[in-house]
N, C-alpha and C positions, 0 to 999 in steps of 0.2 A: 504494500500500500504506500510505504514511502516514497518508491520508483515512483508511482503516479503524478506525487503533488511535487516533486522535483522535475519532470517532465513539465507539469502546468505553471510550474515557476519558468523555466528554461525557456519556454513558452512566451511567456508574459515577457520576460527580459529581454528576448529577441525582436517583441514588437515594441517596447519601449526603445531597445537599441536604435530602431530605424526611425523612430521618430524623430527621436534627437539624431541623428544624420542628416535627415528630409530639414530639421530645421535649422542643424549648422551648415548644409549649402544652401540655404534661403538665408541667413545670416550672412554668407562670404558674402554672397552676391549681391546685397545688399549694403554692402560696405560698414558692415556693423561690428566692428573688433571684436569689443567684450560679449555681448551675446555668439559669436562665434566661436571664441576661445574657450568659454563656457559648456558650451552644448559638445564643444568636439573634446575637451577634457573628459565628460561626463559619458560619451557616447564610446572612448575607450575604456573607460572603467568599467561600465558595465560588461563590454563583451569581453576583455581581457578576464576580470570577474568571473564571468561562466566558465569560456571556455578552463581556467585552473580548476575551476571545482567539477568541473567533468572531467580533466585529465589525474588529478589529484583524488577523485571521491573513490569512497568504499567500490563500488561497484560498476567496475571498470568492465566488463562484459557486456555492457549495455549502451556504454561510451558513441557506438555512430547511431544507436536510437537517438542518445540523448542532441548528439551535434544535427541530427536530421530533424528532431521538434523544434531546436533553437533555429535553426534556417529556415525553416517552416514559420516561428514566430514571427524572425524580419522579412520574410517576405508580407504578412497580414499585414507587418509595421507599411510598410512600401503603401501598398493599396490605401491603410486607412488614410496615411501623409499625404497622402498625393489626392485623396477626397476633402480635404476639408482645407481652406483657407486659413490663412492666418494674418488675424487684420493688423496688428502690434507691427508684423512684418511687412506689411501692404502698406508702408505709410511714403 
């Protein structure tokens, strides 16, 4: 059961992940430094973040399920980013 909710973590991180990617190149290209530097600090942390605790966790047998839900998470990330505007950044 643990497997599972670490899957829907790995999950959620990966679409978190591409958000903040989706929003630090609307930030580059926007000429906006600190919201850039920001989101793309924050956008490696998380995926560096995962991927250790999938190469590092207990239960390394399961490791390219785990790296195939988190690719699966940023790509949902891609799709949501890419649906919704952002007015902060629209200015």
């Amino acid at each position: 059961m643990e497997t599972i909710y670490l899957y829907i973590l790995y999950f959620l991180s990966g679409v978190l992940q591409d958000i903040l990617f989706t929003l630090n190149v609307r930030y580059v290209a926007k000429e906006r430094v600190l919201p850039a530097v920001l989101s793309s600090f924050m956008t490696v942390m998380v995926s560096m973040l995962v991927l250790y605790n999938i190469i590092t966790g207990p239960n390394k047998e399961s490791g390219i399920v785990a790296i195939a839900v988190y690719a699966f998470g940023i790509a949902v990330g891609t799709f949501v980013a890419m649906k919704f505007k952002v007015e902060t950044i629209d200015k």
